[in-house]
C-alpha positions in Angstrom: 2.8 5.6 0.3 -0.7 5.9 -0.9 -4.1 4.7 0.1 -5.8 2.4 -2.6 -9.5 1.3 -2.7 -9.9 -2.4 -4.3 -14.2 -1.9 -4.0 -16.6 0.3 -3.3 -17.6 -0.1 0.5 -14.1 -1.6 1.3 -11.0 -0.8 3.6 -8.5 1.3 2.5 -5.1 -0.7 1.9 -1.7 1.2 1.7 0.5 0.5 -1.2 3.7 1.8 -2.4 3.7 4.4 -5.0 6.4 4.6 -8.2 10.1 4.8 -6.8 9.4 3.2 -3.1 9.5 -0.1 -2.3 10.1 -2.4 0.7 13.8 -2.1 -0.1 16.5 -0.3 -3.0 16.1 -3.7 -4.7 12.1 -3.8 -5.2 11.5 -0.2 -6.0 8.0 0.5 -7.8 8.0 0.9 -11.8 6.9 4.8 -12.5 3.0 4.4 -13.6 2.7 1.4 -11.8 0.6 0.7 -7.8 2.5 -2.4 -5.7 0.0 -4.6 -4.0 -1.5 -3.7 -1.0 0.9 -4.6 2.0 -1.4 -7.0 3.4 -0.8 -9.3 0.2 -4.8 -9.3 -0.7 -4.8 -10.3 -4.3 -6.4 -7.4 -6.8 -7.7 -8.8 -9.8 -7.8 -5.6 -11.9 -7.4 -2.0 -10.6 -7.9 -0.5 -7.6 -10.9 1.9 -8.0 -9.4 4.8 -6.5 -6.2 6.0 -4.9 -5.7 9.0 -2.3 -2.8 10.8 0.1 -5.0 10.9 3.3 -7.1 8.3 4.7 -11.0 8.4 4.4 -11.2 6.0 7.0 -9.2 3.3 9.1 -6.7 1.4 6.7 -6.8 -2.1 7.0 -5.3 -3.9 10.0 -2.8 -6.0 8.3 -1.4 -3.1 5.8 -0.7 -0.8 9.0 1.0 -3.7 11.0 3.3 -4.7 8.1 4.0 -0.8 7.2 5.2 -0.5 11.0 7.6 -3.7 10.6 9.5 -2.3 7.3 9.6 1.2 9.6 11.3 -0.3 12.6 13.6 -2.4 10.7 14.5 0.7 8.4 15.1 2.5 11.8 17.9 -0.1 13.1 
């Protein structure tokens, strides 16, 4: 799980890196981003990408990352 910046002065938005995926059957090709969680469309590339947050993700990426935790926790 990564961090991704779509523009300058934005939220950060989580997205899954190469090999992850929401489940074994949409797992992420290696050099390739997913979309953020959230579904906000990107129309090119994200301008940057990072491990630790700079400041607070966006709202809907962290509520949909909790739901694909709780239900990989049942």
């Amino acid at each position: 799980m990564r961090y991704a910046q779509i523009k300058a002065g934005r939220k950060l938005h989580l997205v899954f890196e190469p090999g992850e995926g929401r489940d074994s059957a949409h797992l992420i090709e290696a050099g390739y981003l997913s979309a953020p969680l959230c579904g906000q469309r990107v129309d090119d590339n994200y301008r940057m990408t990072i491990n630790v947050p700079l400041a607070h993700a966006c709202k809907r990426c962290l509520r949909v990352y909790q739901a694909i935790r709780s239900r990989e926790s049942e």
